[in-house]
PDB file with SEQRES, HELIX, SHEET and CRYST1 records, atoms N, CA, C and O in Angstrom:
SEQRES   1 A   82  UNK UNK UNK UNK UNK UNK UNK UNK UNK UNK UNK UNK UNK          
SEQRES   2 A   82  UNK UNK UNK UNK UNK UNK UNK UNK UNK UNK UNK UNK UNK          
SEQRES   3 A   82  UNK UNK UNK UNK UNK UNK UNK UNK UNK UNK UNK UNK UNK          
SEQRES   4 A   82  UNK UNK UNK UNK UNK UNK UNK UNK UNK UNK UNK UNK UNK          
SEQRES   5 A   82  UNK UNK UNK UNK UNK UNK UNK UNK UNK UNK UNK UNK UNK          
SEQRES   6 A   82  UNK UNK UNK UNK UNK UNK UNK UNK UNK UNK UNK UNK UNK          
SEQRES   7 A   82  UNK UNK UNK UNK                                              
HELIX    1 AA1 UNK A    2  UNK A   14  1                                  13    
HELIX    2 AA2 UNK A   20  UNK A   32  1                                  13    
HELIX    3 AA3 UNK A   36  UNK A   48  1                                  13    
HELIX    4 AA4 UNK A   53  UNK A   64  1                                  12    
HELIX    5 AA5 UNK A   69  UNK A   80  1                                  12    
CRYST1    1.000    1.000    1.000  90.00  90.00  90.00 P 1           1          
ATOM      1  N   UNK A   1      -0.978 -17.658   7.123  1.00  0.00           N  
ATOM      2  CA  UNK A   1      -0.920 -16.640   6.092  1.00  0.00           C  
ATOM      3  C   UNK A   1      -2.066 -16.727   5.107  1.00  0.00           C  
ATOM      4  O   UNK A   1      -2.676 -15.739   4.700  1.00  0.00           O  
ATOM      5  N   UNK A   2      -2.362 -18.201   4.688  1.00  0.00           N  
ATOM      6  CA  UNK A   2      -3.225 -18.036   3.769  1.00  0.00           C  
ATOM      7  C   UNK A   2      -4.829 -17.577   4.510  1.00  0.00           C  
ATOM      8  O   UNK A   2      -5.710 -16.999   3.874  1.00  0.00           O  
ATOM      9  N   UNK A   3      -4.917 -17.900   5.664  1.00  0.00           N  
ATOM     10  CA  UNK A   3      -6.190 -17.196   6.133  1.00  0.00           C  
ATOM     11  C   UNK A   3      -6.506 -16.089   6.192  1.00  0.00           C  
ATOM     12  O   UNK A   3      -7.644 -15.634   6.079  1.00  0.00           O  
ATOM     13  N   UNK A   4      -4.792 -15.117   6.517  1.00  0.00           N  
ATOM     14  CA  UNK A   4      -4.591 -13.836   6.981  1.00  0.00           C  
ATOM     15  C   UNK A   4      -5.575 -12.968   5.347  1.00  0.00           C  
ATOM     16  O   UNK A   4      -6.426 -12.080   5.286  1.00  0.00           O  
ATOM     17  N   UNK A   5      -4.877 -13.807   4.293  1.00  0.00           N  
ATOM     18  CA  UNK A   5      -5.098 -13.524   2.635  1.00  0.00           C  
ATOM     19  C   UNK A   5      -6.558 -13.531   2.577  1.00  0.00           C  
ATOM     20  O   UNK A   5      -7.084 -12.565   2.024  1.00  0.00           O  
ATOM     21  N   UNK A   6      -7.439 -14.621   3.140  1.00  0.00           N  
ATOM     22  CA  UNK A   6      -8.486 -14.959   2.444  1.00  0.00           C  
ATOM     23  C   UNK A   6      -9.612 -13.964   3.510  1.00  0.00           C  
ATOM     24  O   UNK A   6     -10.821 -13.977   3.278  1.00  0.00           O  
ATOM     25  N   UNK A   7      -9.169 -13.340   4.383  1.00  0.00           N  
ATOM     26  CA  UNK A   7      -9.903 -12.633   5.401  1.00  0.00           C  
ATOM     27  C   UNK A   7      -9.576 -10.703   4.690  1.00  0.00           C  
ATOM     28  O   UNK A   7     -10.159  -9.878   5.394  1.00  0.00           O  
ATOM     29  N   UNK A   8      -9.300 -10.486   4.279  1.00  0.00           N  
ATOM     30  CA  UNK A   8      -8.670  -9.689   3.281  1.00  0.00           C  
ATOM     31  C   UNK A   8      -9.713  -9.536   2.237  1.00  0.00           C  
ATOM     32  O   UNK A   8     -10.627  -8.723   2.096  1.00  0.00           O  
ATOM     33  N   UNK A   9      -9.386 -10.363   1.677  1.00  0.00           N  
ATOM     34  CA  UNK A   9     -10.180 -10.733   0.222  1.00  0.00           C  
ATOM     35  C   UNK A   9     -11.739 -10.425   0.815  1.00  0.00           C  
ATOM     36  O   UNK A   9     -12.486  -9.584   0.315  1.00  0.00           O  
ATOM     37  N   UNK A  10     -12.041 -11.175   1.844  1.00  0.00           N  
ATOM     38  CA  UNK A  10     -13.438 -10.913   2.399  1.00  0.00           C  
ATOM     39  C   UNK A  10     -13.569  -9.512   2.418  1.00  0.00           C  
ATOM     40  O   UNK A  10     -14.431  -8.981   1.717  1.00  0.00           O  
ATOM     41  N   UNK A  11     -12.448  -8.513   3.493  1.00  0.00           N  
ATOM     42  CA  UNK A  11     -13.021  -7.280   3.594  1.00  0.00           C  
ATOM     43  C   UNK A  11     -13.054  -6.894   2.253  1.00  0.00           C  
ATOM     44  O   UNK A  11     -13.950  -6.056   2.161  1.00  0.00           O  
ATOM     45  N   UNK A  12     -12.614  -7.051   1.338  1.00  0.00           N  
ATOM     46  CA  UNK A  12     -12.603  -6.398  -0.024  1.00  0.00           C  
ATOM     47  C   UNK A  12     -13.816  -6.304  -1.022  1.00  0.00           C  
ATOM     48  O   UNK A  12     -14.228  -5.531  -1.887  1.00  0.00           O  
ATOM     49  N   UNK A  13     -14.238  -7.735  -0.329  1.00  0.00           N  
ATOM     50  CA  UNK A  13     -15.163  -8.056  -1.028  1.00  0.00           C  
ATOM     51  C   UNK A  13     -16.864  -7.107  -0.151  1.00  0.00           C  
ATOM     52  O   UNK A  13     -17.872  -7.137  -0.857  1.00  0.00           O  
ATOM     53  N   UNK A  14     -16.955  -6.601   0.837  1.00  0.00           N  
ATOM     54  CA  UNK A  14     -17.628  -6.513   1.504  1.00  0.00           C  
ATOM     55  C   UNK A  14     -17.613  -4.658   1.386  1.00  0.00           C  
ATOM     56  O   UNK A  14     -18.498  -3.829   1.598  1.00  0.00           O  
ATOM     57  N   UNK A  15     -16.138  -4.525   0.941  1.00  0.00           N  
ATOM     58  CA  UNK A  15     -16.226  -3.044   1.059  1.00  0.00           C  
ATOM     59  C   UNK A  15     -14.708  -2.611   0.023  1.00  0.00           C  
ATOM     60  O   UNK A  15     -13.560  -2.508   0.455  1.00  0.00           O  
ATOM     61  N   UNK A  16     -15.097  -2.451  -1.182  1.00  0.00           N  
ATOM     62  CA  UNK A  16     -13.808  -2.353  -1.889  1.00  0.00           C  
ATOM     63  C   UNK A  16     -13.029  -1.194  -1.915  1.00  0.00           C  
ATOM     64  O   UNK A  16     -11.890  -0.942  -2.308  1.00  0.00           O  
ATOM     65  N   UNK A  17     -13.972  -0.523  -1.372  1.00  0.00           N  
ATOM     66  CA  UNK A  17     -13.018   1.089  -1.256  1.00  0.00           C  
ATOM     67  C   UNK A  17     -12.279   1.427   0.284  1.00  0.00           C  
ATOM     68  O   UNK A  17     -11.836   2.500   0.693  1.00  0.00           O  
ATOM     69  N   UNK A  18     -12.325   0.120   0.943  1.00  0.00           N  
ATOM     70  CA  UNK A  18     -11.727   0.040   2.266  1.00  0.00           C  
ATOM     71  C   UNK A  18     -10.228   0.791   2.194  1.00  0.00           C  
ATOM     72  O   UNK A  18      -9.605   0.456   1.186  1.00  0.00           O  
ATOM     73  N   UNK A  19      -9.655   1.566   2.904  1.00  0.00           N  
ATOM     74  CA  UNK A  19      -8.205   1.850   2.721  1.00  0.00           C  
ATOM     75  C   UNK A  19      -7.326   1.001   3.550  1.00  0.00           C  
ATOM     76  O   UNK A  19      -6.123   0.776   3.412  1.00  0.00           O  
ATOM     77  N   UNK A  20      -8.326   0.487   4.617  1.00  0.00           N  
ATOM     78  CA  UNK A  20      -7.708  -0.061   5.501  1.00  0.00           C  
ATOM     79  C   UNK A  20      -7.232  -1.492   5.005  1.00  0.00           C  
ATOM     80  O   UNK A  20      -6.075  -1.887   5.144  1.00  0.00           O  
ATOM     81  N   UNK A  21      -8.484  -2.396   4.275  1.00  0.00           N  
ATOM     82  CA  UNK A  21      -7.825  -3.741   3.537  1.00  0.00           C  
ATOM     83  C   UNK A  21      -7.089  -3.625   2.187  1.00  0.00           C  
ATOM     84  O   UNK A  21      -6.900  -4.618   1.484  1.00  0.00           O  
ATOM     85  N   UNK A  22      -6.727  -2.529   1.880  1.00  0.00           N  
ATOM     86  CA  UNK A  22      -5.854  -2.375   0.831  1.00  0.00           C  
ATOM     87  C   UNK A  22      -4.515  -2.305   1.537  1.00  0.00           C  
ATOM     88  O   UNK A  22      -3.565  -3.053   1.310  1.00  0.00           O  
ATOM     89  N   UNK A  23      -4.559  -1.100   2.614  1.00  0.00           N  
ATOM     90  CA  UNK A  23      -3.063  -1.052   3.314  1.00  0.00           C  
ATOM     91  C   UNK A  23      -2.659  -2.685   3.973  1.00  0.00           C  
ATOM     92  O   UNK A  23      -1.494  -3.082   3.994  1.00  0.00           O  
ATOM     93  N   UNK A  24      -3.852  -3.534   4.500  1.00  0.00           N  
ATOM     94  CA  UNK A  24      -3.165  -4.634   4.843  1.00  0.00           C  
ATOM     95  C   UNK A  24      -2.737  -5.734   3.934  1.00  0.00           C  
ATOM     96  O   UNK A  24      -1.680  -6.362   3.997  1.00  0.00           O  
ATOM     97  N   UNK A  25      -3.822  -5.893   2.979  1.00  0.00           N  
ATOM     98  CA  UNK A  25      -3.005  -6.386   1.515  1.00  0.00           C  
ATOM     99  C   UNK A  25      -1.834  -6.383   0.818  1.00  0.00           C  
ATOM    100  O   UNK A  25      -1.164  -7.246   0.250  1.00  0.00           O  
ATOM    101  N   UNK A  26      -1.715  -4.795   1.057  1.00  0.00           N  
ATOM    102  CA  UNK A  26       0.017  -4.576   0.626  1.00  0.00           C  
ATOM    103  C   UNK A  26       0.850  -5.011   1.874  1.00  0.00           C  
ATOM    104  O   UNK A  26       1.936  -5.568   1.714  1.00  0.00           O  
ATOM    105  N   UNK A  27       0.401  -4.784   2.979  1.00  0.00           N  
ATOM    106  CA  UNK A  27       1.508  -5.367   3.755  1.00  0.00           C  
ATOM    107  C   UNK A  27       1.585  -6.825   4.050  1.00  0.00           C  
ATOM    108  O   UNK A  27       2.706  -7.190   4.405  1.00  0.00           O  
ATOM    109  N   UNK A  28       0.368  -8.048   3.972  1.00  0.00           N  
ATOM    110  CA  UNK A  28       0.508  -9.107   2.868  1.00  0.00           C  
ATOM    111  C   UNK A  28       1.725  -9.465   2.368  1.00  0.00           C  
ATOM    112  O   UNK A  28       2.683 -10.132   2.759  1.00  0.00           O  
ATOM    113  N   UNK A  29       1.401  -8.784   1.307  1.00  0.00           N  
ATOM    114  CA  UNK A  29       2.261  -8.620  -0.119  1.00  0.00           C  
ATOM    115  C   UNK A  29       3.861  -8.567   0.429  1.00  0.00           C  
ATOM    116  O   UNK A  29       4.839  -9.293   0.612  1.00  0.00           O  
ATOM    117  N   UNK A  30       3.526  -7.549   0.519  1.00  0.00           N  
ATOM    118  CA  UNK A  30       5.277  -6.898   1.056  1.00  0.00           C  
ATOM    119  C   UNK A  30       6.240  -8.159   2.009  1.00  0.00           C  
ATOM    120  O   UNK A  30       7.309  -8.672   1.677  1.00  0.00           O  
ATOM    121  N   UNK A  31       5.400  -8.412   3.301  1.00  0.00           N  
ATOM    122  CA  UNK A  31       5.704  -9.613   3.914  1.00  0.00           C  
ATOM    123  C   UNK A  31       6.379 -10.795   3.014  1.00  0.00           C  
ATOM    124  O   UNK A  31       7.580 -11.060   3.082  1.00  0.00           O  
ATOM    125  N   UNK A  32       5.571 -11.385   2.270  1.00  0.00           N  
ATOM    126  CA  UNK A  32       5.962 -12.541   1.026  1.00  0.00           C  
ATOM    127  C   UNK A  32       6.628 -12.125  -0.006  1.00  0.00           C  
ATOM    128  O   UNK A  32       6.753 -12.899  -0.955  1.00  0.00           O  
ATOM    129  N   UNK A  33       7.300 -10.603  -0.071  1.00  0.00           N  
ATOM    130  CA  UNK A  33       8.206 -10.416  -0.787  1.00  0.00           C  
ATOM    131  C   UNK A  33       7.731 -10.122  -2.229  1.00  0.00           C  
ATOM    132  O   UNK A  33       8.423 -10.174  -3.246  1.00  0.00           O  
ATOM    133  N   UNK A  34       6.183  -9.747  -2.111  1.00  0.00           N  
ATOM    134  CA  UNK A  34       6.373 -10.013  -3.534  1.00  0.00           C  
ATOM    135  C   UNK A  34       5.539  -8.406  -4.363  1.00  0.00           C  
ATOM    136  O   UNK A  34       4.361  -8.271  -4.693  1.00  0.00           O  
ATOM    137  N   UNK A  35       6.775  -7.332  -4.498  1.00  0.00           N  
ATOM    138  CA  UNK A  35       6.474  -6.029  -4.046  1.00  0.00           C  
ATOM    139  C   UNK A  35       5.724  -5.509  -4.927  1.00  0.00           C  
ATOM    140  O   UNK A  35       4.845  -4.720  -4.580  1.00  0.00           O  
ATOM    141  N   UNK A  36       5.912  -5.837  -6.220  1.00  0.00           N  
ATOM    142  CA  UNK A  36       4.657  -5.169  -7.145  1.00  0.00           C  
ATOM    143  C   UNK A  36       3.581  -4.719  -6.952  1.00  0.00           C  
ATOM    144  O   UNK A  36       2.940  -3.676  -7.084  1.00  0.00           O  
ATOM    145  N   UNK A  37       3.428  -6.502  -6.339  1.00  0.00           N  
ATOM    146  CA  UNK A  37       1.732  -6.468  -5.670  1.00  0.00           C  
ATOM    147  C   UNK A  37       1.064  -5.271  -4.346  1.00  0.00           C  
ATOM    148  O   UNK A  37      -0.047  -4.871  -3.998  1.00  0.00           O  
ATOM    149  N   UNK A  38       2.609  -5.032  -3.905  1.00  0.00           N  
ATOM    150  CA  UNK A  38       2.559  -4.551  -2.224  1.00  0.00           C  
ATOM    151  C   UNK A  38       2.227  -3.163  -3.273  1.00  0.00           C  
ATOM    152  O   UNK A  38       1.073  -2.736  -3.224  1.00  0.00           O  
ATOM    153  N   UNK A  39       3.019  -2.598  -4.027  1.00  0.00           N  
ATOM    154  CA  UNK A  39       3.031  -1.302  -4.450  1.00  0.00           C  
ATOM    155  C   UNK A  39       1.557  -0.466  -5.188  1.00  0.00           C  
ATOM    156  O   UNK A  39       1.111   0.676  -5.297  1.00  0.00           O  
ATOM    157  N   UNK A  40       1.138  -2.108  -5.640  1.00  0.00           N  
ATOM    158  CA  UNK A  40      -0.628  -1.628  -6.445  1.00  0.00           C  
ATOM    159  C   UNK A  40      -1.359  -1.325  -5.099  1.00  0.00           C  
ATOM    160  O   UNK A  40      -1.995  -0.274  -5.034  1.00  0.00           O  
ATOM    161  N   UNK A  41      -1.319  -2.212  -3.951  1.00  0.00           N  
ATOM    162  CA  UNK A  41      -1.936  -2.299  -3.170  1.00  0.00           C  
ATOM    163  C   UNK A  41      -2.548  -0.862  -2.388  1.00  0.00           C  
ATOM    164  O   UNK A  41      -3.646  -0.403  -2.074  1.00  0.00           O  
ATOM    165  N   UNK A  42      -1.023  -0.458  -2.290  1.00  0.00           N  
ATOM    166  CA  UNK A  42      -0.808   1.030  -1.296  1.00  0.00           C  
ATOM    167  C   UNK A  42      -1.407   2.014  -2.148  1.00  0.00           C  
ATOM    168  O   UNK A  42      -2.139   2.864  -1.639  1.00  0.00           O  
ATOM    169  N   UNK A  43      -1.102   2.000  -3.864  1.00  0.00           N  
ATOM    170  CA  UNK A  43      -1.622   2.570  -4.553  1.00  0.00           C  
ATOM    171  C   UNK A  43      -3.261   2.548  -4.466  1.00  0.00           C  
ATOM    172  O   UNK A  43      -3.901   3.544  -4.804  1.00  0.00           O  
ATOM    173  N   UNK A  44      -3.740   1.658  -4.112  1.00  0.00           N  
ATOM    174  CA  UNK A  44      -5.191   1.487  -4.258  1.00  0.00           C  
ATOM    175  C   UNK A  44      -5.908   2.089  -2.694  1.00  0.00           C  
ATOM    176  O   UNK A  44      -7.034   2.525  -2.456  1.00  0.00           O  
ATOM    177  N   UNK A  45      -5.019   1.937  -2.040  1.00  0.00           N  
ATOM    178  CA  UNK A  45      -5.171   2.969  -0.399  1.00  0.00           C  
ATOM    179  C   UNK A  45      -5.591   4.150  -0.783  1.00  0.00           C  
ATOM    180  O   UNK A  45      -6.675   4.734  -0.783  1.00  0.00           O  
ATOM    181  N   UNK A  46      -4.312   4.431  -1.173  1.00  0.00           N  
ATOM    182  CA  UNK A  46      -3.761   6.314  -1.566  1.00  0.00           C  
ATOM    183  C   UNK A  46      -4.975   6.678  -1.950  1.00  0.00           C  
ATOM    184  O   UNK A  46      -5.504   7.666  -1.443  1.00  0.00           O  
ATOM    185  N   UNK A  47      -5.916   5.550  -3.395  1.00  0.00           N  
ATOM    186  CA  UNK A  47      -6.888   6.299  -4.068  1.00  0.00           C  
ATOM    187  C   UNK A  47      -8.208   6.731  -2.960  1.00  0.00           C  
ATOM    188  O   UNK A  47      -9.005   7.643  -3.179  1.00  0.00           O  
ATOM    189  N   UNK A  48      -8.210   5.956  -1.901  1.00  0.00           N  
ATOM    190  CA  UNK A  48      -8.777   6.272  -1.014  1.00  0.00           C  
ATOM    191  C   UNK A  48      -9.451   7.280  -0.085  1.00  0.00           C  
ATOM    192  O   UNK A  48     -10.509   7.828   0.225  1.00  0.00           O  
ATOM    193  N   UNK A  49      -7.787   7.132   0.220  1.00  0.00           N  
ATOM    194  CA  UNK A  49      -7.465   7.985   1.442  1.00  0.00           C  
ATOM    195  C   UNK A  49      -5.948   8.272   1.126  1.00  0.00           C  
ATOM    196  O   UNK A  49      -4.939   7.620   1.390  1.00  0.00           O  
ATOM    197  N   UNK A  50      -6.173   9.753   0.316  1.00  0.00           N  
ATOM    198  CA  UNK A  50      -4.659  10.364  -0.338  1.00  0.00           C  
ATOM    199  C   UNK A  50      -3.871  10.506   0.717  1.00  0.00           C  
ATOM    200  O   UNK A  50      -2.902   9.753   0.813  1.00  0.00           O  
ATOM    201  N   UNK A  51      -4.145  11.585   1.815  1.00  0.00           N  
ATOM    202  CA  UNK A  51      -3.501  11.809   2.515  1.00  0.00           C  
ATOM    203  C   UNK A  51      -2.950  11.191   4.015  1.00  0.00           C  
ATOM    204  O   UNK A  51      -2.451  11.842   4.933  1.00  0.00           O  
ATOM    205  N   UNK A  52      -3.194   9.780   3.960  1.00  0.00           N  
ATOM    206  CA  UNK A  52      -2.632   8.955   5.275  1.00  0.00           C  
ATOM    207  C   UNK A  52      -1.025   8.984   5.247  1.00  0.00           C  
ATOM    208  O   UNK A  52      -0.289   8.260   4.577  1.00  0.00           O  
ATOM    209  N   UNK A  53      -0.672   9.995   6.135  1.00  0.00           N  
ATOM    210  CA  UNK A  53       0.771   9.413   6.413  1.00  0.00           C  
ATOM    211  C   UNK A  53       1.077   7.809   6.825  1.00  0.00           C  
ATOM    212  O   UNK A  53       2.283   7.604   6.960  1.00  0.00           O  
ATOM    213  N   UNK A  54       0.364   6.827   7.015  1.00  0.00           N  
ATOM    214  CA  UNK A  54       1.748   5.917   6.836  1.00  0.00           C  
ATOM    215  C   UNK A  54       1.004   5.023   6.179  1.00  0.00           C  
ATOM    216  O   UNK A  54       0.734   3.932   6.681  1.00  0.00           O  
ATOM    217  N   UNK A  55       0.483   5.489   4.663  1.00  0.00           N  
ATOM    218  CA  UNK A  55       0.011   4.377   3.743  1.00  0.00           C  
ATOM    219  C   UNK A  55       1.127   4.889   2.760  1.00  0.00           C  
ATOM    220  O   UNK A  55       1.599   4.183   1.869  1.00  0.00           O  
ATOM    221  N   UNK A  56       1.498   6.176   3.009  1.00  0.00           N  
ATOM    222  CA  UNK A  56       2.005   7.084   2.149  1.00  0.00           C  
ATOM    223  C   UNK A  56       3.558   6.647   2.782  1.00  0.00           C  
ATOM    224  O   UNK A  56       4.268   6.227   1.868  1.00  0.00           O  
ATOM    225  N   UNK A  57       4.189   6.644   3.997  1.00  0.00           N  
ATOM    226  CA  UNK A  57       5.638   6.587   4.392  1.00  0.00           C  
ATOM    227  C   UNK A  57       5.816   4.698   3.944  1.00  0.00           C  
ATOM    228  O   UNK A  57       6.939   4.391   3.544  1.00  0.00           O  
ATOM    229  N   UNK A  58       4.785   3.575   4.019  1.00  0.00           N  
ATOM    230  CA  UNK A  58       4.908   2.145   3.560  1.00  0.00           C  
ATOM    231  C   UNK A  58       5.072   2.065   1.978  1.00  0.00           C  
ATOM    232  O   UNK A  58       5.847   1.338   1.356  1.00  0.00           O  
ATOM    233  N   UNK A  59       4.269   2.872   1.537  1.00  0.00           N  
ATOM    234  CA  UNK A  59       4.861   3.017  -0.164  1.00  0.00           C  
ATOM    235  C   UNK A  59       6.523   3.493  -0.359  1.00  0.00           C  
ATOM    236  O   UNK A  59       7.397   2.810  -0.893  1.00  0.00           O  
ATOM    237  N   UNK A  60       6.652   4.613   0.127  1.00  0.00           N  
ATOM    238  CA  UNK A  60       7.793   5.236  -0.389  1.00  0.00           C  
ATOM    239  C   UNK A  60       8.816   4.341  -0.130  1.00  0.00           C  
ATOM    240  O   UNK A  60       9.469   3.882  -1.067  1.00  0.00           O  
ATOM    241  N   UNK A  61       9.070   3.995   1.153  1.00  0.00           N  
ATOM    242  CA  UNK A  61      10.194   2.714   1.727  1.00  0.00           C  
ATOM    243  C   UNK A  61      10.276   1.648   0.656  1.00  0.00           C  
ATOM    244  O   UNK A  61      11.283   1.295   0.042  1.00  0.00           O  
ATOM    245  N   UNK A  62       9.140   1.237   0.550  1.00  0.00           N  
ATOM    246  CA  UNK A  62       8.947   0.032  -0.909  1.00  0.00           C  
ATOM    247  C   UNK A  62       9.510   0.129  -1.821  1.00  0.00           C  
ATOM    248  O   UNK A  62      10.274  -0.705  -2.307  1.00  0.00           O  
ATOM    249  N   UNK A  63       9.025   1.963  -2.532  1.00  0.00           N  
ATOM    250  CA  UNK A  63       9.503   2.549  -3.706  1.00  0.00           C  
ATOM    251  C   UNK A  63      11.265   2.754  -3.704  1.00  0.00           C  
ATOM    252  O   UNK A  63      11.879   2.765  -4.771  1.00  0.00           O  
ATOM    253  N   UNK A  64      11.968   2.913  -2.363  1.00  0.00           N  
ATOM    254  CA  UNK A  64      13.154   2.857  -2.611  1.00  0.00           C  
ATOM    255  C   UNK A  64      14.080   1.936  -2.516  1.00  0.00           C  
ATOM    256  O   UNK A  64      15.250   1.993  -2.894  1.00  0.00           O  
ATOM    257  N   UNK A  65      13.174   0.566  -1.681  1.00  0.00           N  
ATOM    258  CA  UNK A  65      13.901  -0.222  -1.945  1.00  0.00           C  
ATOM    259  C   UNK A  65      13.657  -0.770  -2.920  1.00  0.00           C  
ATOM    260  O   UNK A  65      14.011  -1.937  -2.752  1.00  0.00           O  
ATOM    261  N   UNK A  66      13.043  -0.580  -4.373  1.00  0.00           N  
ATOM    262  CA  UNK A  66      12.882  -1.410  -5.235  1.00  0.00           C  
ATOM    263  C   UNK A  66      13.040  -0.083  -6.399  1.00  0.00           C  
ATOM    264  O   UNK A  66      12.116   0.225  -7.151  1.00  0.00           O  
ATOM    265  N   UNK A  67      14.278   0.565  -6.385  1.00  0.00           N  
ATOM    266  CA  UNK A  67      14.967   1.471  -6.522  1.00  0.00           C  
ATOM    267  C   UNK A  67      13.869   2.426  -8.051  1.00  0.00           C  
ATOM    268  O   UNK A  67      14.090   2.549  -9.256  1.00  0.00           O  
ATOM    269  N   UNK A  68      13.107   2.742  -7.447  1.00  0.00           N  
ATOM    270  CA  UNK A  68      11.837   3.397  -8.158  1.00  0.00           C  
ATOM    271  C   UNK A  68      12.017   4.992  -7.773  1.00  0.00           C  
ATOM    272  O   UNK A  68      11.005   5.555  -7.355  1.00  0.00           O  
ATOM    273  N   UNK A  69      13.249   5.771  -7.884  1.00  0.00           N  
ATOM    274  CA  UNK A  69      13.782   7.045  -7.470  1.00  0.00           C  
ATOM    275  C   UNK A  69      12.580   7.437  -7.849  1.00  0.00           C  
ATOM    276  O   UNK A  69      11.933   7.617  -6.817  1.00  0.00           O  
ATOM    277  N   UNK A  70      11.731   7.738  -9.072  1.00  0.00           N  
ATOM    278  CA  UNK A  70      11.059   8.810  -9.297  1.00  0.00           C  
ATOM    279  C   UNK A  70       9.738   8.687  -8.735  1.00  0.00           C  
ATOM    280  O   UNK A  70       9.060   9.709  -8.632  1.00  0.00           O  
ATOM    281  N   UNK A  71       9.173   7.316  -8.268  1.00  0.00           N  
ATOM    282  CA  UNK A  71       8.281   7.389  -7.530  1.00  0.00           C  
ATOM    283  C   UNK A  71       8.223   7.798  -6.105  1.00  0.00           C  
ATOM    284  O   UNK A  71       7.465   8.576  -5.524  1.00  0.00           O  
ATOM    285  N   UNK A  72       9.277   7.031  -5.665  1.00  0.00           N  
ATOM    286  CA  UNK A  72      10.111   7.787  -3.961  1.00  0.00           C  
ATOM    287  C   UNK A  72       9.975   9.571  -3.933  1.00  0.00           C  
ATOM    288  O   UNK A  72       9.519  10.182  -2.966  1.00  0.00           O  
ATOM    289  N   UNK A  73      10.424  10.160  -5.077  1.00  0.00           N  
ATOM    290  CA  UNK A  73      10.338  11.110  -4.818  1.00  0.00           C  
ATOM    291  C   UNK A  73       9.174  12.027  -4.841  1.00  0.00           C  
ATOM    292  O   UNK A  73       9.136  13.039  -4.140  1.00  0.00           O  
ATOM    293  N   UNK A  74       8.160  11.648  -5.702  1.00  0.00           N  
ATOM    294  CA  UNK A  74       6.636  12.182  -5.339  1.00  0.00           C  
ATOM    295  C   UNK A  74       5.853  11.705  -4.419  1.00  0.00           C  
ATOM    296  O   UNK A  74       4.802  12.270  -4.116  1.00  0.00           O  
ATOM    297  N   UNK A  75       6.230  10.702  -3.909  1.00  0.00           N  
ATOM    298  CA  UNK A  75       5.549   9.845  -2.801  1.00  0.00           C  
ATOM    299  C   UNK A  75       6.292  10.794  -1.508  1.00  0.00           C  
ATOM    300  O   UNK A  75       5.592  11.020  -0.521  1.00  0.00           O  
ATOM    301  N   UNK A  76       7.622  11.298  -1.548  1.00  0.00           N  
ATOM    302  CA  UNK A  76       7.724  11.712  -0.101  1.00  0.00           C  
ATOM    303  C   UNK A  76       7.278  13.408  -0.187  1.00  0.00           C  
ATOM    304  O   UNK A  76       6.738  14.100   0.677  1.00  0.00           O  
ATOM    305  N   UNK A  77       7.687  13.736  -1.449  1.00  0.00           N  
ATOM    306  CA  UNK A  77       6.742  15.217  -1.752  1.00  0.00           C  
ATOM    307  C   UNK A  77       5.294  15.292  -1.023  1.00  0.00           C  
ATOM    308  O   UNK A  77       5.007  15.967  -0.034  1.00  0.00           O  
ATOM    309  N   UNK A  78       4.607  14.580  -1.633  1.00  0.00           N  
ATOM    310  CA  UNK A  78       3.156  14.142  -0.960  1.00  0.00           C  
ATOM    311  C   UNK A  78       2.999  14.652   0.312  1.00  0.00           C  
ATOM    312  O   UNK A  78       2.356  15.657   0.614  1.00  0.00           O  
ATOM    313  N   UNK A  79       3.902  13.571   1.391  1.00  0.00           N  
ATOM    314  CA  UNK A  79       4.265  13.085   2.466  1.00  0.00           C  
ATOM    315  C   UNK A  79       4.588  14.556   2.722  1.00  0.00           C  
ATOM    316  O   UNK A  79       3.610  15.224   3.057  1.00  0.00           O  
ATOM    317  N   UNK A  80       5.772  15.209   2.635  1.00  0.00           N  
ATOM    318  CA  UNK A  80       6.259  16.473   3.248  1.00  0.00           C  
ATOM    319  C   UNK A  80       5.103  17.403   3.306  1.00  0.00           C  
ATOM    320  O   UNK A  80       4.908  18.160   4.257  1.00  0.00           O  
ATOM    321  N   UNK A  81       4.070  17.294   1.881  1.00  0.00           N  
ATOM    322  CA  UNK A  81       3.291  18.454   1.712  1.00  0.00           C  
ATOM    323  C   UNK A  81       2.194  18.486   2.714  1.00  0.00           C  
ATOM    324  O   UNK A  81       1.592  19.531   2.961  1.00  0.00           O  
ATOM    325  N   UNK A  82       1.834  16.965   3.495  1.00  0.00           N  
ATOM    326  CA  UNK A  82       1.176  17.198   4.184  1.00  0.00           C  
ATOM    327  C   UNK A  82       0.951  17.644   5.955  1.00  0.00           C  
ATOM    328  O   UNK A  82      -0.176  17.868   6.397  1.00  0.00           O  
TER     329      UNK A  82                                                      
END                                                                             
């Protein structure tokens, strides 16, 4: 895990507007339970690349299990609109 982390950090470092090492960061995150982090993460995707359905369907799941109704619900708005 900690390599999985520090190979991450590399792409980040190499290319910070990656959507792709942000989405794996949060899923990282999410893995170790530790969802805040997972939720900035996806957030920092989104700024990316708004419209990826499943950077966008890994947030919302997050958002409801960490009972964040009002984010769930613009996150699947999003999602439907696209």
């Amino acid at each position: 895990k900690a390599e999985a982390y520090d190979l991450v950090r590399l792409g980040l470092k190499h290319d910070l507007k990656s959507h792709v090492c942000w989405h794996v960061y949060g899923l990282l995150y999410r893995s170790d339970r530790n969802y805040n982090q997972a939720i900035k993460c996806y957030l920092n995707a989104l700024r990316q690349d708004p419209e990826n359905t499943n950077i966008l369907r890994d947030l919302s799941m997050l958002q409801i299990q960490m009972r964040d109704i009002k984010g769930y619900a613009e996150t699947r708005q999003k999602l439907f609109g696209i």
